[in-house]
C-alpha positions in Angstrom: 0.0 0.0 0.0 2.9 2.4 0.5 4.2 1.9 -2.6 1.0 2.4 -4.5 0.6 5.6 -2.4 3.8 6.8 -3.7 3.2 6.1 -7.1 0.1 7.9 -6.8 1.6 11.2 -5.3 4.3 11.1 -7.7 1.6 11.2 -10.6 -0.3 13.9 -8.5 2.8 15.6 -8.1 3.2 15.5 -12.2 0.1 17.5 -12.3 1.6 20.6 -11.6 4.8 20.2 -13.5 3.5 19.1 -16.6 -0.2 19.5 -17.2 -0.3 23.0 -15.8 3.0 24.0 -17.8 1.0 22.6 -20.9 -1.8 24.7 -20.1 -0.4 27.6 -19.8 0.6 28.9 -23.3 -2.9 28.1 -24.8 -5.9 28.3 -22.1 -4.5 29.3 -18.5 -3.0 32.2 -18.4 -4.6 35.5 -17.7 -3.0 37.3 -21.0 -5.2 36.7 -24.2 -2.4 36.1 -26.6 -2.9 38.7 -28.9 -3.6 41.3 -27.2 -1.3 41.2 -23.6 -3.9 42.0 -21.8 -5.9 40.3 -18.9 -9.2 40.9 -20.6 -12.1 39.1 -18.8 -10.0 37.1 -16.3 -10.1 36.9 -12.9 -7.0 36.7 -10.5 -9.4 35.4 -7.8 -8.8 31.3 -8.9 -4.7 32.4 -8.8 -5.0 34.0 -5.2 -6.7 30.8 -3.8 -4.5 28.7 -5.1 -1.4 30.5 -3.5 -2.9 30.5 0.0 -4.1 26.7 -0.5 -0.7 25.8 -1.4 1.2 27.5 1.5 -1.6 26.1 3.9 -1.0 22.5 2.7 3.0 22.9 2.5 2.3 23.3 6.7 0.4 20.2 6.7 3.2 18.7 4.7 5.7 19.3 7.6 6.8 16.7 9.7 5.7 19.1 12.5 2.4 18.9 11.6 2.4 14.9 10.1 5.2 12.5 9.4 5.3 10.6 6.0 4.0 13.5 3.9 6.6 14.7 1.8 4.9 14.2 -1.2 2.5 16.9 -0.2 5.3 19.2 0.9 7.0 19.2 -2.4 3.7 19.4 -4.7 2.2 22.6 -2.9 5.7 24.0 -3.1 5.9 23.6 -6.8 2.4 24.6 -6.9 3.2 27.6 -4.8 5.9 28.8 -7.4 3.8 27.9 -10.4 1.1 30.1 -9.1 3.6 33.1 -8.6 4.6 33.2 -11.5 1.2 33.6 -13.1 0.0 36.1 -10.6 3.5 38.2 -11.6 2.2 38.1 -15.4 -1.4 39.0 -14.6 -0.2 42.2 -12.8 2.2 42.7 -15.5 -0.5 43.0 -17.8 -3.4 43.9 -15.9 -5.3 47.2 -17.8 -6.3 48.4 -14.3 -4.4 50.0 -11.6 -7.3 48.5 -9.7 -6.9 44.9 -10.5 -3.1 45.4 -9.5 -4.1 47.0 -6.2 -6.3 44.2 -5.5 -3.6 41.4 -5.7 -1.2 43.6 -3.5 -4.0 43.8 -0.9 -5.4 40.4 -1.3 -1.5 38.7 -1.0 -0.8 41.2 2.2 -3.8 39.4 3.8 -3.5 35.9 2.8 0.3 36.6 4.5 -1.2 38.1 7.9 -3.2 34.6 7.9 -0.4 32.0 6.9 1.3 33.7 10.3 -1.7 33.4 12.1 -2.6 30.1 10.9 0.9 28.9 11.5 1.5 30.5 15.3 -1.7 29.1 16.6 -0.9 25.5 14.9 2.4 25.7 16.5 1.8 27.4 19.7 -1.8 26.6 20.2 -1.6 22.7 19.6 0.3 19.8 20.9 1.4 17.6 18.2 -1.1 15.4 18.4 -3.8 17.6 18.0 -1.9 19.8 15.7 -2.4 17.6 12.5 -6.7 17.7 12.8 -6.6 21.6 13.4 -4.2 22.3 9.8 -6.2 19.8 8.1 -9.4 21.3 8.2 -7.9 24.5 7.4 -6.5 23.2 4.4 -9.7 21.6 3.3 -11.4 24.6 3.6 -8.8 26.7 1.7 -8.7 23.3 -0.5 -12.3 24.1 -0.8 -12.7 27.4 -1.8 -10.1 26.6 -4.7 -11.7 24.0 -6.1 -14.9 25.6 -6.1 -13.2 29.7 -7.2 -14.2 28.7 -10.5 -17.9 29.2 -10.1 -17.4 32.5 -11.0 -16.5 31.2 -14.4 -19.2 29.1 -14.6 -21.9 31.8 -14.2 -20.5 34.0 -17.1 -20.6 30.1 -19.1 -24.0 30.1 -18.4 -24.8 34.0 -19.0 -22.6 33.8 -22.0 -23.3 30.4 -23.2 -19.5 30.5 -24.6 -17.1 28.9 -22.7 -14.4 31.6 -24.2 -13.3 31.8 -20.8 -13.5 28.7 -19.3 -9.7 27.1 -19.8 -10.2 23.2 -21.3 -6.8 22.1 -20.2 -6.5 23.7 -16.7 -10.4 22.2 -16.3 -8.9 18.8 -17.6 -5.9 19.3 -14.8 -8.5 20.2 -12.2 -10.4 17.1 -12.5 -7.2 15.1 -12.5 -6.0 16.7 -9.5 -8.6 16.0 -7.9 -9.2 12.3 -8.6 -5.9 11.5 -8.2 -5.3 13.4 -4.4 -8.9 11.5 -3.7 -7.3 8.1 -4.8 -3.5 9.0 -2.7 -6.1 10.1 0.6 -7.5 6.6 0.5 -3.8 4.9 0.5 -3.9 5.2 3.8 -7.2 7.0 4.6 -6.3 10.8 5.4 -9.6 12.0 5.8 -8.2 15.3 5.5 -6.8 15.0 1.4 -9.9 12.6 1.0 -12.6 15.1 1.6 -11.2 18.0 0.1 -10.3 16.8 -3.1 -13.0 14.7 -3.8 -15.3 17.6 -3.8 -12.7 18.7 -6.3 -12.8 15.5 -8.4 -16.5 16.4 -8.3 -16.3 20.1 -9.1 -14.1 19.0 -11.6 -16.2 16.6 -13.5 -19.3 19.5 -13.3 -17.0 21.8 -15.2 -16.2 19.6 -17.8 -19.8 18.7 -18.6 -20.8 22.2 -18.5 -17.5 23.0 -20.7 -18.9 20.0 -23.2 -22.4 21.3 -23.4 -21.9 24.8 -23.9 -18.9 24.1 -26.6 -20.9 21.9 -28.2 -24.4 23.9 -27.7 -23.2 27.4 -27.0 -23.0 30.6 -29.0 -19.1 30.6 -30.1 -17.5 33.2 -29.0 -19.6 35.6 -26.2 -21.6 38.4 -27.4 -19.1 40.9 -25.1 -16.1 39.7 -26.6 -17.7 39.6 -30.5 -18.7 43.5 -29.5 -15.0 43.9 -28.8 -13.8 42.8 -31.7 -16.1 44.3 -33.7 -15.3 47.6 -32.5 -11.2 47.1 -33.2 -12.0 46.1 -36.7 -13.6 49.2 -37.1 -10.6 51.1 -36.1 -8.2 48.7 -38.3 -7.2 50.7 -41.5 -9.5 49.7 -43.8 -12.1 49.0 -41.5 -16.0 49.8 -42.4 -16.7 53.8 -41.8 
């Protein structure tokens, strides 16, 4: 059983090296290609994964529970990863107001990590250490597997799935069924319950991607308007 746990955090572990590298030239990242700019995506899904991964690279510590190194060094990777996204969102953010908001909202999810880690540390004895960071990592767990509900509304409202990223939904799913399968290699009800809400938040935004690709309107009326309007300005363009 340990070994098959390994082998199945190792292939977790592959998720962020590889999938989310693939994704990030085509769907993921916040720049629409052409025109450097952040356009209609939200930094919200970036933030909650950096405070998800800190809070999980404390639950990876021996300090908090032995035998989880695997966890450690995904979230870390993760951690990075998510960095360096957030650093080319604010590079090309078009509002001094987006930038502002991911200076605030990092200042705060730092003030927490402290928090979180002092009381961990100084509130708990070790054996009661490891429940109290695990349900704080579900929770942050949580919220990340589910920040993409934002996304989903503007499918719906849209009925494009323009901004819905197929490969980072693929990764999410994966993620999430793989983390379910390593929490049950021993049971850690702690990795178990977060991510298979994620497995299942996962497989919801792949059906909904499906439907609306297949059933949808193409690109959203919002973004057609916007192209529409920079043709006219093209040399050329209709009067």
């Amino acid at each position: 059983m340990g070994l098959a746990r390994n082998v199945v955090g190792v292939i977790g572990n592959q998720r962020f090296s590889s999938m989310d590298f693939v994704s990030f030239p085509s769907d993921y990242p916040c720049v629409e290609a052409n025109k450097k700019a952040v356009e209609e995506f939200q930094s919200f899904p970036y933030l909650c994964t950096v405070m998800n991964c800190i809070i999980w690279c404390f639950y990876g510590l021996p300090i908090v529970k032995k035998d989880n190194f695997l966890v450690l060094t995904i979230n870390a990777i993760g951690l990075v990863i998510e960095f360096f996204y957030l650093t080319v969102y604010v590079i090309y953010a078009n509002d001094r107001k987006k930038r502002l908001r991911v200076a605030f909202v990092l200042i705060v999810e730092a003030i927490m990590t402290v928090v979180i880690v002092l009381v961990g540390i100084l509130g708990f004895s070790p054996k009661h250490r490891t429940p109290f960071v695990g349900v704080v990592a579900d929770i942050f767990n949580i919220v990340m597997y589910a920040s993409p509900l934002a996304i989903w509304k503007k499918v719906i409202t849209t009925r494009s799935v323009e901004y819905m990223p197929f490969w980072l939904s693929v990764a999410g799913f994966c993620n999430g069924v793989c983390w379910t399968i390593y929490g049950l290699l021993p049971v850690d009800i702690f990795i178990l319950i977060s991510n298979g809400l994620g497995a299942f938040f996962g497989f919801i935004q792949l059906g909904l991607y499906g439907y609306y690709y297949f059933y949808g309107e193409g690109k959203s009326k919002e973004s057609q308007r916007t192209s529409e309007v920079q043709l006219s300005n093209q040399p050329g363009g209709a009067a």
